[in-house]
C-alpha positions as CSV (number, residue, x, y, z in Angstrom):
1,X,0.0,0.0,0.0
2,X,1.9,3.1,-1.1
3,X,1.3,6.3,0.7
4,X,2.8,10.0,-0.8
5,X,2.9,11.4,2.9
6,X,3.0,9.4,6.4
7,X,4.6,9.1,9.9
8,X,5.6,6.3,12.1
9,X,6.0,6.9,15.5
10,X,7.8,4.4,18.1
11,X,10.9,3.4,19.9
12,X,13.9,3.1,17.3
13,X,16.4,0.6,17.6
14,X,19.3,1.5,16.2
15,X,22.5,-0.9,15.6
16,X,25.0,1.6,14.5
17,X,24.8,4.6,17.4
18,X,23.7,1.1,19.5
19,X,20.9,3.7,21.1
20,X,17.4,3.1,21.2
21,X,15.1,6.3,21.8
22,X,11.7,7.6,20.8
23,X,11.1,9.1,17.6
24,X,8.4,10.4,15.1
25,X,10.2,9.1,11.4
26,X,8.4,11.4,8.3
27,X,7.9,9.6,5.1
28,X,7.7,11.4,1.8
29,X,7.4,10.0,-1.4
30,X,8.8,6.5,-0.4
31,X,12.3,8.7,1.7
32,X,12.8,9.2,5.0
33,X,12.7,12.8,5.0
34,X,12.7,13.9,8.5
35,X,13.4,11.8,11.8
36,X,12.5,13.7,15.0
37,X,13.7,12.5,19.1
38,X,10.5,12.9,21.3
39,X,9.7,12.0,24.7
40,X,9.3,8.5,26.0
41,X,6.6,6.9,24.1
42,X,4.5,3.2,24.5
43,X,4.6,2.8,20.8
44,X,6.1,-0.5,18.6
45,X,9.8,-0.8,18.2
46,X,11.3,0.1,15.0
47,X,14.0,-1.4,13.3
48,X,16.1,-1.3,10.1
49,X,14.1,-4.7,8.6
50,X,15.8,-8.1,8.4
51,X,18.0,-9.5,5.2
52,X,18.6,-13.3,4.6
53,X,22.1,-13.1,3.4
54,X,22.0,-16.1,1.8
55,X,19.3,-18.3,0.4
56,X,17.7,-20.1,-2.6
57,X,14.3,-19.5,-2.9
58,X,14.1,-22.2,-5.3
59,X,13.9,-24.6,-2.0
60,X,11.0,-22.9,-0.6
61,X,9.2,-24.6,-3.3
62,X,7.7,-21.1,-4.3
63,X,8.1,-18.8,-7.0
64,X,9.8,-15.5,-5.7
65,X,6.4,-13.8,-5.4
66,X,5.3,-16.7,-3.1
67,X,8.2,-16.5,-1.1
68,X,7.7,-12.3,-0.7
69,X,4.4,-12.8,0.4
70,X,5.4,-15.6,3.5
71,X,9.0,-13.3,4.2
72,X,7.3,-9.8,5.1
73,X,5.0,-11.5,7.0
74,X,7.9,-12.1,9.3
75,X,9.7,-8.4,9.1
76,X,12.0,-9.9,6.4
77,X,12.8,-6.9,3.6
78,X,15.7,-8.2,1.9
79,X,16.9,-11.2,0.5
80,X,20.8,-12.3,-1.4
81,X,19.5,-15.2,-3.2
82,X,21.7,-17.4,-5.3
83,X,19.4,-18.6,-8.4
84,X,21.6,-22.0,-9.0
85,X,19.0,-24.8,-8.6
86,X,17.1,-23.3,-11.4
87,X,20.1,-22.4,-13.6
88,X,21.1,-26.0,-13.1
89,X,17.8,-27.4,-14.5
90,X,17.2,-24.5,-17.1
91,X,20.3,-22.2,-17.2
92,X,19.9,-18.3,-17.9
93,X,16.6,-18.6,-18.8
94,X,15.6,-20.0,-15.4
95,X,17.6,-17.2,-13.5
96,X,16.0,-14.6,-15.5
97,X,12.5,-15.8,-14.9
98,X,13.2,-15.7,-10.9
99,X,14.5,-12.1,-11.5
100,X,11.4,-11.3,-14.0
101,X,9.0,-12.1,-11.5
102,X,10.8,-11.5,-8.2
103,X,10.7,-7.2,-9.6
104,X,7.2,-7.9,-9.4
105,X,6.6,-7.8,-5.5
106,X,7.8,-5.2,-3.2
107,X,10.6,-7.2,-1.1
108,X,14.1,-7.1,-2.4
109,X,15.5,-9.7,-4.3
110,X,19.7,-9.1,-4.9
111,X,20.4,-12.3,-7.1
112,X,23.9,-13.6,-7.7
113,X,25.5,-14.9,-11.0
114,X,25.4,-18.9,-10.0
115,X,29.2,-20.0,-10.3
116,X,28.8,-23.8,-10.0
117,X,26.3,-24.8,-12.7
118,X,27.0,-28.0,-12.7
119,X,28.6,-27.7,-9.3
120,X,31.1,-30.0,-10.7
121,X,32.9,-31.5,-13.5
122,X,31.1,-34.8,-12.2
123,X,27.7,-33.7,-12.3
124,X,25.4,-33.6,-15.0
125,X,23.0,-30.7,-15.1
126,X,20.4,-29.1,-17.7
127,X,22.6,-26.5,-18.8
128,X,26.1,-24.8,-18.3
129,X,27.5,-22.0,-17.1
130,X,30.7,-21.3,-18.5
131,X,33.9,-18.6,-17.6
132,X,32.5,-16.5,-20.9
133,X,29.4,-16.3,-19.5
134,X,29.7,-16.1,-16.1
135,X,32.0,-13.2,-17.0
136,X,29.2,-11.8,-18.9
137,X,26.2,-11.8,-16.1
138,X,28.8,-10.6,-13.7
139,X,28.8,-7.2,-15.0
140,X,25.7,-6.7,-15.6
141,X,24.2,-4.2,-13.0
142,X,20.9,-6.7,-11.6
143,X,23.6,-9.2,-10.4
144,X,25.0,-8.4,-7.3
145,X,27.9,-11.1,-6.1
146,X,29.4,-14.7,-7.6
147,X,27.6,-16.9,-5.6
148,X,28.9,-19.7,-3.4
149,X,32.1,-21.1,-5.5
150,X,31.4,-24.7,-4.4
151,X,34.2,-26.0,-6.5
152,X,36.9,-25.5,-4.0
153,X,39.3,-28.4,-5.4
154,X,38.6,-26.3,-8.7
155,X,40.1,-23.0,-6.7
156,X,42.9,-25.0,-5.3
157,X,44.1,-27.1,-8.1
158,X,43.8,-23.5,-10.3
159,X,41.5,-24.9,-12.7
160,X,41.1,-22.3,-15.7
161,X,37.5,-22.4,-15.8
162,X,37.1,-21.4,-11.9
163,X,39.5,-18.6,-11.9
164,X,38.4,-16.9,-15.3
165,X,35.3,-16.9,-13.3
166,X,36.6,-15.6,-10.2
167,X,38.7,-12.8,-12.0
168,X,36.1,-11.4,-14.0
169,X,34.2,-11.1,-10.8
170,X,37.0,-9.3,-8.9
171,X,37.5,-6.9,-11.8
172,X,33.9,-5.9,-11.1
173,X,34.1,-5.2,-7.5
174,X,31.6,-7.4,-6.5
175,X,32.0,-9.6,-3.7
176,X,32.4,-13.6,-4.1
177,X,30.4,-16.2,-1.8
178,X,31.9,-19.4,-0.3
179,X,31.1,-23.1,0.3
180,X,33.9,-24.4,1.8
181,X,33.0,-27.2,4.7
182,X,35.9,-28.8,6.7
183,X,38.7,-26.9,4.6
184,X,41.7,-25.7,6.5
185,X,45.9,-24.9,7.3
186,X,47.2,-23.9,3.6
187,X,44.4,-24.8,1.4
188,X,42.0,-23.0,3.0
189,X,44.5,-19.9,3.3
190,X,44.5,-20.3,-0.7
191,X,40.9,-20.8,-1.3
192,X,40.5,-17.3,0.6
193,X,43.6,-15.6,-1.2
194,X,41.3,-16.3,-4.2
195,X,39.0,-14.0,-3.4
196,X,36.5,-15.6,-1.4
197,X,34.7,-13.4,1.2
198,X,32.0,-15.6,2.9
199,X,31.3,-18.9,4.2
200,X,27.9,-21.0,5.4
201,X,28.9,-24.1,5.7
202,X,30.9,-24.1,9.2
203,X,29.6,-26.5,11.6
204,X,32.7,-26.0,14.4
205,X,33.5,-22.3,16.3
206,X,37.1,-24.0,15.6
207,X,36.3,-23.9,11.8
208,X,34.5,-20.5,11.6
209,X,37.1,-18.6,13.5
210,X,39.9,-20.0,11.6
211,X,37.9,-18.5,8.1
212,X,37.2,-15.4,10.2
213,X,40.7,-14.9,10.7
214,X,41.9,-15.4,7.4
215,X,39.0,-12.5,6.6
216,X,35.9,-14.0,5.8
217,X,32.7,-13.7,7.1
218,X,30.7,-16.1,8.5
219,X,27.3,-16.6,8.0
220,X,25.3,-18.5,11.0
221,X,22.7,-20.7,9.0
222,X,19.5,-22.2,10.4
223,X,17.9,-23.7,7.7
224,X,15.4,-26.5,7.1
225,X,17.6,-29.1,6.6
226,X,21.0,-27.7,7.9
227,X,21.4,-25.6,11.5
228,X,24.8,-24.6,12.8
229,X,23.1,-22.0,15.2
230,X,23.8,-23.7,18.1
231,X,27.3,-23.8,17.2
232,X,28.4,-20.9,16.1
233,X,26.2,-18.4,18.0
234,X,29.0,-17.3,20.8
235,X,30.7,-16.3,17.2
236,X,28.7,-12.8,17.7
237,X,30.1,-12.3,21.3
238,X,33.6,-12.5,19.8
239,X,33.2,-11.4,15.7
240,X,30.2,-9.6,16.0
241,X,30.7,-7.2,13.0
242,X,31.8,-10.5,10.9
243,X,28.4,-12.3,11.1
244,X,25.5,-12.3,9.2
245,X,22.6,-14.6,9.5
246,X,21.0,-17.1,6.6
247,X,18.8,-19.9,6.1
248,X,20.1,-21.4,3.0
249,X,16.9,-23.5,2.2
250,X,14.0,-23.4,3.9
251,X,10.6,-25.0,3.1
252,X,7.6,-23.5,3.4
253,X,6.7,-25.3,6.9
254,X,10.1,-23.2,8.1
255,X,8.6,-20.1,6.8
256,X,4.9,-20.3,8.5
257,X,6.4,-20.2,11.5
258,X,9.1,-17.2,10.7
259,X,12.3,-16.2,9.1
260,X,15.0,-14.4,10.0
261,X,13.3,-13.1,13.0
262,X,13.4,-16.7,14.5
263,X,17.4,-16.8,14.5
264,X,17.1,-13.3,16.0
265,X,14.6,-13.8,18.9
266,X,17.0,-17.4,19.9
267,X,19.8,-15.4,19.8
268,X,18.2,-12.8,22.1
269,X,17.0,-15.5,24.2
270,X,20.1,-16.5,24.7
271,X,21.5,-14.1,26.3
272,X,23.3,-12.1,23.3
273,X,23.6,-8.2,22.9
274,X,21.1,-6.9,21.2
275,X,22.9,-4.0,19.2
276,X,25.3,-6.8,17.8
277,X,22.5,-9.1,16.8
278,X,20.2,-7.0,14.9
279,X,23.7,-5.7,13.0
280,X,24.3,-9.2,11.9
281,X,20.9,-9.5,11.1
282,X,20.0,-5.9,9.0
283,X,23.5,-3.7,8.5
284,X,26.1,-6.2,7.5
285,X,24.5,-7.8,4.3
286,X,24.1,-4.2,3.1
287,X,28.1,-3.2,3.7
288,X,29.5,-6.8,2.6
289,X,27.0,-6.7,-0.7
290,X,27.0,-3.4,-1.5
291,X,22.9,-3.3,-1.4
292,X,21.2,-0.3,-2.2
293,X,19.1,-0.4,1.1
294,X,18.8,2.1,3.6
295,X,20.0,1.6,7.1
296,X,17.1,4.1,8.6
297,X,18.9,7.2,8.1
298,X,17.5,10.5,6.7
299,X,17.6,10.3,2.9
300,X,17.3,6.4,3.0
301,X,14.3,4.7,0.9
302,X,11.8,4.0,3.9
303,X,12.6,0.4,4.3
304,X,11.7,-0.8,8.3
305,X,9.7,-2.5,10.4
306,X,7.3,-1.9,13.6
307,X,7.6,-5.1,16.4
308,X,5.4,-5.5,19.3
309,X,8.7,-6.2,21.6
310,X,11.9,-7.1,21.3
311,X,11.7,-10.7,22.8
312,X,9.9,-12.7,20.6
313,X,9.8,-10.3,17.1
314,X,6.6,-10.6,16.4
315,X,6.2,-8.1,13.1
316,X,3.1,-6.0,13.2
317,X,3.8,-3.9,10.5
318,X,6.7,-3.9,7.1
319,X,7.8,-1.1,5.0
320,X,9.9,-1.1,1.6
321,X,10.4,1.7,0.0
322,X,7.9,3.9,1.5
323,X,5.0,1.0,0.7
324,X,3.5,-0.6,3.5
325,X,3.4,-4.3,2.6
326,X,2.1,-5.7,5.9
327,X,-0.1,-4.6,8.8
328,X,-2.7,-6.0,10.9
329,X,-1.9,-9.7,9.7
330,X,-2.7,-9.2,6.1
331,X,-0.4,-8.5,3.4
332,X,-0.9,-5.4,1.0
333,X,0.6,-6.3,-2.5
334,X,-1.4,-8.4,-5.2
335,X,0.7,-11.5,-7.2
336,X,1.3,-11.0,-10.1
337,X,-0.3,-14.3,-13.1
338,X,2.7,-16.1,-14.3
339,X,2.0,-18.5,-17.2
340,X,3.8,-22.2,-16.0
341,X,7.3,-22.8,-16.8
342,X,7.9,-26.8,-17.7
343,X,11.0,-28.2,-17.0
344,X,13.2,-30.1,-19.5
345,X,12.5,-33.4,-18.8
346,X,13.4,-36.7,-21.3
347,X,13.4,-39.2,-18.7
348,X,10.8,-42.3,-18.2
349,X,10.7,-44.7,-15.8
350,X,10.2,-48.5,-16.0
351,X,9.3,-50.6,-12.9
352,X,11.2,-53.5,-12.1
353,X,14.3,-51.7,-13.0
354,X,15.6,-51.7,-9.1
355,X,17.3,-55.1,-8.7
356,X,20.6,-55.2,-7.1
357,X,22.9,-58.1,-7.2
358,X,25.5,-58.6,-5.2
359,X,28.3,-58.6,-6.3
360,X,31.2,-58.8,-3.2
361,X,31.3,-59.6,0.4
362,X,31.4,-55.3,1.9
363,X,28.8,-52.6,0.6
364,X,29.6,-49.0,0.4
365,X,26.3,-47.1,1.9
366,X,25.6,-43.3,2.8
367,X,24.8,-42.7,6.5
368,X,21.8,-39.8,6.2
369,X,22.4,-37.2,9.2
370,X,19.6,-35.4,10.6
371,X,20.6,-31.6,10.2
372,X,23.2,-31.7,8.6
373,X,24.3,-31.9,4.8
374,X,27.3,-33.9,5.4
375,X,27.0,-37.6,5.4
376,X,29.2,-40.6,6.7
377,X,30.8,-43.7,4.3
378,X,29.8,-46.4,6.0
379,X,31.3,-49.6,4.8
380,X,29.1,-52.9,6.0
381,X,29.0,-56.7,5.6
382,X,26.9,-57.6,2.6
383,X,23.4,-58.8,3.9
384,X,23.7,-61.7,1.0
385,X,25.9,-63.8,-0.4
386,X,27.8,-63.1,-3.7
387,X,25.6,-63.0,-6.6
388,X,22.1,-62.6,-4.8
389,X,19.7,-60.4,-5.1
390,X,19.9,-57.6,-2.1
391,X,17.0,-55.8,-1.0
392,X,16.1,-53.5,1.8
393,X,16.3,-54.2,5.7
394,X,14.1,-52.1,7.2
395,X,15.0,-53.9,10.7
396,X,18.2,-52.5,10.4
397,X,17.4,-48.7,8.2
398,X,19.1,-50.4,5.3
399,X,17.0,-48.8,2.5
400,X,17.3,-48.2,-1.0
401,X,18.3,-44.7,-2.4
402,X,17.9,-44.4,-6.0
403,X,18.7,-41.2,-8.3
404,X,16.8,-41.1,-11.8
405,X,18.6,-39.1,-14.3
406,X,16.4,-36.4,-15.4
407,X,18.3,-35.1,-18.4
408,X,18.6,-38.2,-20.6
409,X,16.2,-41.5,-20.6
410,X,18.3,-43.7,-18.7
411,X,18.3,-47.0,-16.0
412,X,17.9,-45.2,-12.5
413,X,21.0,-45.8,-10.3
414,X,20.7,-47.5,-7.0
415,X,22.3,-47.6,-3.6
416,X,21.8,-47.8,-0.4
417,X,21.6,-45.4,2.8
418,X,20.8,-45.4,6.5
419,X,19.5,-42.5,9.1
420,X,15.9,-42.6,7.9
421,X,14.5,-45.3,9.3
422,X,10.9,-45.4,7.2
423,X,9.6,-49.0,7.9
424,X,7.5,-48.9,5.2
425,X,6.7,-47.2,2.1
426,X,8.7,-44.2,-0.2
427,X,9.4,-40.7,-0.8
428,X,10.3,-39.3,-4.1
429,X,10.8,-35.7,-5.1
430,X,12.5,-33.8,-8.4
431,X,14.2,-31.6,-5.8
432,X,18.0,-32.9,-5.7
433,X,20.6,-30.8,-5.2
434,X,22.1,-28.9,-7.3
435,X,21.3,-31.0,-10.4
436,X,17.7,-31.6,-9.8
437,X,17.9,-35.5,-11.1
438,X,14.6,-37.2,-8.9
439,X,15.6,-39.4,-5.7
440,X,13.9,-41.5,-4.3
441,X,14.4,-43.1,-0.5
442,X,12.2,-46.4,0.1
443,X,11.7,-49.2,2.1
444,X,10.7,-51.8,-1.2
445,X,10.6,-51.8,-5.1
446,X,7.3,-50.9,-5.9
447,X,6.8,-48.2,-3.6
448,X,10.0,-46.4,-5.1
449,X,8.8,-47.6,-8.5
450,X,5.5,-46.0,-8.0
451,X,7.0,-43.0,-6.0
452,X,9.4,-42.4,-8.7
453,X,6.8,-42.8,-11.6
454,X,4.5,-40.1,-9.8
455,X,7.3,-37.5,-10.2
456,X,7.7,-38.4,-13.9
457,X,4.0,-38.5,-14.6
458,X,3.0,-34.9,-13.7
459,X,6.4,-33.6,-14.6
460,X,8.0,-32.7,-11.4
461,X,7.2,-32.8,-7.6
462,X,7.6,-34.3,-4.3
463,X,5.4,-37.3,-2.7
464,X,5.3,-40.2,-0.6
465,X,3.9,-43.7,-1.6
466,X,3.2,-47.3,0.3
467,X,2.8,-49.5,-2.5
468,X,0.1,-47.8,-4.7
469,X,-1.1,-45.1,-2.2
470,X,0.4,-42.2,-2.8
471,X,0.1,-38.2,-2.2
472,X,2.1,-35.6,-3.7
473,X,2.8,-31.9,-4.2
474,X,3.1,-30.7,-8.1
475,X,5.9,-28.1,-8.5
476,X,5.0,-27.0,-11.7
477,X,8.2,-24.0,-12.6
478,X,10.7,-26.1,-13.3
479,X,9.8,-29.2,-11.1
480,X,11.0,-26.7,-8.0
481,X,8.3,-24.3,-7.7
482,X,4.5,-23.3,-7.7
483,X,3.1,-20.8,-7.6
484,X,0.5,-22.1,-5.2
485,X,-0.2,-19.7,-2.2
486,X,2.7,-20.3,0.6
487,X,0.5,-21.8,3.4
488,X,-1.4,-24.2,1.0
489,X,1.9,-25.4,0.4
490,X,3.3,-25.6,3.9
491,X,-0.3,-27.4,4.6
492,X,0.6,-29.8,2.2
493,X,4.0,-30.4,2.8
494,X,3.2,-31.0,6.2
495,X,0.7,-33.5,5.4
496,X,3.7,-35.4,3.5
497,X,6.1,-35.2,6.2
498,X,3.4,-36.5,9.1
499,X,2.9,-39.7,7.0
500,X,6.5,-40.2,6.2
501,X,6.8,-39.4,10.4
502,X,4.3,-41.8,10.9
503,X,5.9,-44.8,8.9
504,X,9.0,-44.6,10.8
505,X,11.5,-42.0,9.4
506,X,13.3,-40.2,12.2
507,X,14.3,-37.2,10.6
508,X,12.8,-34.2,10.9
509,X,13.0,-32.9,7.3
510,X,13.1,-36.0,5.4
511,X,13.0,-34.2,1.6
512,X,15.3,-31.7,2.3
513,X,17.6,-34.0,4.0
514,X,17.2,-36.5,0.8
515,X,18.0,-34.2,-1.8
516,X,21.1,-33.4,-0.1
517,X,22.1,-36.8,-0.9
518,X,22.6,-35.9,-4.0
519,X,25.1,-32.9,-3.8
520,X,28.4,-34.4,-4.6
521,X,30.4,-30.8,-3.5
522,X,29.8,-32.1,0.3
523,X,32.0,-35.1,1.8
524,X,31.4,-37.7,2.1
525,X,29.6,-40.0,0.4
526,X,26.6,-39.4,-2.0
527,X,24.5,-40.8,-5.1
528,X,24.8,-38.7,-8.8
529,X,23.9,-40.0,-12.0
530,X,27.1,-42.2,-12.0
531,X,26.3,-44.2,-8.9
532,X,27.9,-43.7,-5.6
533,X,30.2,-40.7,-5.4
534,X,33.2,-40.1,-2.7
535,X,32.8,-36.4,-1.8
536,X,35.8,-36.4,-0.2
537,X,37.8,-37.8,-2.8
538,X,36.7,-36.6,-5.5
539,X,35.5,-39.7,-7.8
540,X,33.0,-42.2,-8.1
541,X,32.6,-45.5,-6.3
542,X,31.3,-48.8,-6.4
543,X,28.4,-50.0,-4.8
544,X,30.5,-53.0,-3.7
545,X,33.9,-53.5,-2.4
């Protein structure tokens, strides 16, 4: 709701004087124009509104008008989104879709050129990103960073690809994500010396302030699938001008329930300063990024929001650019029709197609852990004998994890995984990081068959089958996204989840944690089109050994 002329009045919180005080702010024409001390008043709090400073919206399973309307609900205003799950299934034209109808809402969307499409040279994506145009997007004033250079042995090893990319970056000015996990001593110090500014993807304070250090900044992510809050929260105690806050991925269940805020009001609860948190949380994506937002200043766009108190951050009211865009539980802006955006997809899938034989006397399987993208090798005794057929062992969570190529019409690869736990039944989805093949996770052949053939049949989506009964989400844009209202979604999603709860699986996000199992850039051992992959070496690996 845009307004020529208003005023807020309330108690401003302010993270750079680190002063909170009374004050009447004047709004003309979308700019702070005047902001004026009074006497002790009752009113809300006011702060500068909160920035994500690093997700993909692409995992929220909604397109970014979707996604605007859940965020300012929860006070968010801002958002540094890397667009690389849907350049991986549909290259430039994906990315300029998200950006096409992200310019359509009010909240701020500051995209990055995706630097890892595929993430690696043993992936297998819908399209390519290469040095020439990488280089090209770069400059181009709508993009605002190189996001997350997950290719770190490509860094290292000086692979010409990876540093044309990271040059014509630097040339620009513009700042370069990382995705470094575990990395340290003198190969870290050279992955930094690169360029490389940020990282999400610590799990240790020992990790984080070794990268802090060296001069990154660290980014404390609480996510659907991964959360390292617990861990690296005394971080703003000690760095508190080097942290920034991000979910990463988040479903739409995560964003029912809040955003940003929710890191912010644990962090309070905890005990931490309040002028250091909200920093992390609304000033320091705008210095590292360069984003043209205002930090609640006189001659700043009028970008803030109006909380009840400052212990739970409850939003009442959000402001973008002069235009309120939520108050009194409702949000103000209209979405905008967007005509369906089908992905590429030549793949078919033939039941029966799921038989292992075994083939030696130790299997190679994926240990699943909950929260975390990183995943253990285990190496186990064979359940059979040589030349058998092996199936799943649901008394043990020995289940089948199959990956179905969806770029060329090929036999789906299959291995096996534990840390699920289903006991019957089988989740499917065409969300798999970063390549966006479909997985599958399931406890017998033709619930995975049928899971799998659900996915195919209405061209991307996420469901859950035991035997023939199934239920399912379409994601229509690009088998990621719909453009379905957010809490229909979340409604949905969580009526997935409680049957996949209810027949046994122990994790509390079971998609996002399965299409983690598919994103070879994080050690240590996951499924690609190839088979079994070992993240931490670097090649692929038999299911047998």
């Amino acid at each position: 709701m845009k307004i020529d002329r208003y005023s807020v009045k309330g108690n401003l919180v302010d993270p750079i004087e680190r002063v909170t005080r009374s004050i009447v702010i004047e709004v003309e024409n979308g700019v702070i124009s005047q902001i004026t001390q009074i006497n002790s008043c009752g009113g809300p709090y006011i702060l500068p509104g909160f920035i994500d400073s690093h997700i993909h919206i692409e995992s929220s399973m909604l397109i970014p008008s979707r996604f605007a309307e859940m965020a300012v609900v929860h006070g968010t205003v801002a958002v540094v989104a890397d667009p690389h799950e849907v350049a991986n299934v549909a290259g430039v034209e994906g990315i300029r879709f998200m950006q096409a109808n992200a310019d359509k809402v009010p909240l701020k969307f500051f995209f990055g050129v995706p630097s890892c499409v595929p993430a690696s040279t043993h992936e297998k994506s819908g399209a390519i990103l290469d040095s020439t145009l990488v280089s090209k997007l770069i400059a181009e004033q709508n993009f605002f960073f190189l996001a997350e250079m997950m290719n770190f042995p490509g860094v290292i090893n000086n692979d010409p690809e990876v540093i044309a990319k990271l040059s014509a970056t630097r040339k620009t000015g513009k700042p370069i994500d990382g995705h470094v996990p575990g990395l340290s001593s003198e190969l870290l110090t050279k992955y930094v010396q690169s360029g490389i500014t940020t990282d999400h993807e610590c799990s240790t304070m020992e990790e984080a302030e070794e990268k802090i250090k060296l001069g990154m900044k660290i980014l404390i992510r609480e996510g659907s699938a991964a959360k390292n809050f617990e861990s690296l929260v005394p971080l703003l105690k000690k760095y508190p001008k080097q942290i920034m806050f991000c979910t990463d991925d988040c479903h739409p269940d995560y964003l029912s329930s809040g955003h940003i805020n929710k890191i912010v009001s644990r962090a309070i609860a905890k005990g931490y300063d309040l002028y250091d948190i909200i920093y992390a949380a609304c000033i320091t994506p705008i210095k590292h990024y360069n984003l043209p937002l205002g930090s609640l200043r006189v001659g700043d766009k009028a970008t803030f929001i109006l909380l009840n108190n400052l212990t739970d951050f409850e939003v009442i009211e959000t402001h973008i650019d002069g235009e309120k865009v939520f108050a009194k539980g409702k949000v103000l802006f209209d979405q905008p029709i967007e005509e369906i955006q089908p992905f590429p997809f030549r793949t078919t899938h033939h039941k029966g197609s799921l038989k292992v034989i075994s083939s030696a006397f130790k299997l190679n399987v994926i240990e699943a852990l909950d929260g975390e993208l990183l995943t253990n090798r285990l190496i186990i005794d064979s359940p059979v004998n040589k030349g058998e057929v092996l199936n799943t062992d649901t008394g043990k969570d020995l289940l089948k994890i199959v990956l179905l190529d969806r770029y060329n019409n090929t036999p789906p690869k299959v291995a096996f995984i534990k840390g699920f736990g289903l006991k019957y039944g089988a989740l499917a989805a065409s969300i798999a990081h970063d390549s966006h093949h479909i997985v599958s996770v399931g406890c017998d052949d033709d619930s995975i068959d049928n899971a799998l053939e659900w996915v195919v049949k209405n061209r991307g989506g996420l469901c859950y089958f035991n035997a023939d009964n199934g239920d399912g989400i379409d994601l229509p844009f690009f088998g990621l996204m719909t453009h379905d209202e957010g809490n229909k979604v979340s409604f949905k999603y969580n009526r997935l989840n409680a049957k996949i709860h209810q027949a046994g699986c122990v994790l509390k996000s079971p998609f996002m944690t399965a299409s983690f199992m598919a994103l070879t850039v994080i050690p240590s051992l996951k499924i690609n089109h190839n088979g079994l992959f070992d993240s931490l070496n670097f090649k692929s690996l038999s299911l047998f050994q």
